[in-house]
Phi, psi and omega in degrees: 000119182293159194280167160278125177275347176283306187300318213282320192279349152305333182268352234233285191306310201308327194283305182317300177300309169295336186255033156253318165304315204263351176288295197303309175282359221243328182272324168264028152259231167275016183131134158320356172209051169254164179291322189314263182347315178270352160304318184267011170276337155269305166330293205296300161348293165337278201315320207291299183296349175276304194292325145336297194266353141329305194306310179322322181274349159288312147285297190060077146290150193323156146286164159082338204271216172253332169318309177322314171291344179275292200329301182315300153338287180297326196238004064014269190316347198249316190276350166287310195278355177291320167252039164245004146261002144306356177245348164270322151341289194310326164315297169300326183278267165024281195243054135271317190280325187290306182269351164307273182322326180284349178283307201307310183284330180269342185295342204243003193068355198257074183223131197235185169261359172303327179266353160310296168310298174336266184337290171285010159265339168289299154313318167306324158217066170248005175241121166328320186256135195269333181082014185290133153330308167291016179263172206276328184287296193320316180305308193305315152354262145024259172309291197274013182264315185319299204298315220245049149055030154259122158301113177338332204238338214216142180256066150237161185302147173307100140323311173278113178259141192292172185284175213239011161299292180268336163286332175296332190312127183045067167058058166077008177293307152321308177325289183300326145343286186310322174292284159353287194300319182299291183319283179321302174321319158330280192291345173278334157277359169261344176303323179271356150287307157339279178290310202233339184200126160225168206177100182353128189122316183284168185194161182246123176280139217234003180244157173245017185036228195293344239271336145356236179327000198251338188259176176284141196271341180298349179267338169308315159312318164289253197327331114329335163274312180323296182312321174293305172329284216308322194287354186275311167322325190284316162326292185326306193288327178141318182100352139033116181273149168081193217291160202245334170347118207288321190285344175316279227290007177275297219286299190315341176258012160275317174285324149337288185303318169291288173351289202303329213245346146301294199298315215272304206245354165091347186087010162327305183266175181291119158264009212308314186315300195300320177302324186274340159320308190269300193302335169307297184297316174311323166306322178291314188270000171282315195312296175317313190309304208309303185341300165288307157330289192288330160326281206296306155302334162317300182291338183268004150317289186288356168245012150292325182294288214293327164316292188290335150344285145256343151331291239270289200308322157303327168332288189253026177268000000 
């Protein structure tokens, strides 16, 4: 059965423009792994799954069919790894409050090593992921990139593309699907290099193997020169263990700085600079962290409506 080609090549374009926009911001802001850059990355997500489950309804697909069990399947999948940047969001607000109190404590004087130790035991493990193999986050972790076809170490594209056949399948919809998933996989490991963990090993796949040829190629293209940007960045920056958020890792080498420089005077000296340093950077990155945080409920609202939408519309046809 040939695709609808307007609506279907309409969602084909809708992705290629966006994961071209978000390549174009991503270069004139700060950068490829700034919360800007990852903000918009939960958009264009958003965006994708609304125009997604538009699309269904635009085809008037059969009820009843596999199509529904996929859609579902797929979007099952995006809400499982959505909260487990919820756990990294949650973290981050951790060792935002964490590095608070310690601004708090040198603003007030009051620094001893008893309270040196405290504090920076807290900031220390005040972001939920310890990065221990044996911890309880890391395992959930794990665990839910395993169920949901991310790989932990690795970024790849559905290699095996389905026949061109089986993409047409219920008017271009199995395509699009197909599409979805490929895109989504991009932006959802990089949000979870972002938030919550990256670590010597992950890589970005920089081919889209076959899966190429079998699709509209312009949004493969685009996402691929994109995947190729992030993974150049991740190089740049050092490569790094834990979350890559360009504002983490300032407020984390702010708290460093102060540390090294308490520890080092005893609190002796004025550390006033450095603390107003560090309060800074904990502001951007609490203001972003918040950001993301009202996204990501926000996109698991709309894909419980979408969900239930269409369940009701296969309902009553």
């Amino acid at each position: 059965m040939k695709p609808a080609s307007g609506a279907v090549n309409g969602f084909y374009a809708f992705l290629a423009h966006g994961v071209e926009e978000l390549a174009s911001g991503g270069e004139s802001s700060s950068g490829f792994m700034s919360l800007q850059f990852l903000q918009g990355c939960v958009a264009l997500l958003r965006a994708a799954h609304l125009q997604l489950a538009g699309l269904v309804q635009k085809l008037r697909l059969p009820p009843g069919e596999k199509w529904l069990d996929e859609y579902m399947d797929e979007s099952a999948r995006i809400w499982e790894v959505c909260h487990v940047l919820k756990l990294g969001v949650a973290g981050m607000e951790n060792y935002c409050a964490a590095g608070a109190d310690l601004v708090a404590a040198v603003e007030r004087r009051q620094i001893n090593p008893q309270l040196l130790r405290q504090v920076f035991g807290v900031v220390k493990i005040g972001f939920l992921m310890r990065f221990d193999v044996k911890g309880r986050i890391f395992n959930e972790v794990n665990r839910v990139l395993m169920e949901t076809r991310i790989e932990p170490l690795s970024l790849r594209f559905n290699e095996t593309a389905p026949s061109e056949s089986k993409l047409h399948g219920f008017n271009g919809f199995r395509g699009v699907l197909h599409a979805m998933s490929n895109v989504s996989s991009f932006l959802l490991a990089a949000l979870l290099w972002g938030l919550v963990c990256w670590w010597p090993g992950c890589r970005a796949a920089t081919s889209a193997g076959d899966s190429c040829a079998a699709l509209e190629p312009g949004y493969m293209a685009s996402i691929v020169r994109l995947q190729q940007r992030v993974a150049a960045e991740i190089d740049s920056a050092g490569s790094r263990t834990g979350p890559l958020a360009q504002e983490f890792r300032r407020s984390k080498a702010g708290v460093e700085d102060l540390r090294e420089h308490l520890e080092r005077t005893g609190g002796g000296e004025n550390p006033q600079d450095r603390a107003e340093h560090l309060s800074a950077c904990l502001a951007l990155l609490r203001s972003g962290i918040d950001n993301i945080a009202g996204q990501l409920d926000d996109f698991l609202d709309e894909i419980v409506e979408a969900r239930k939408k269409l369940w009701d519309i296969c309902s009553l046809r």
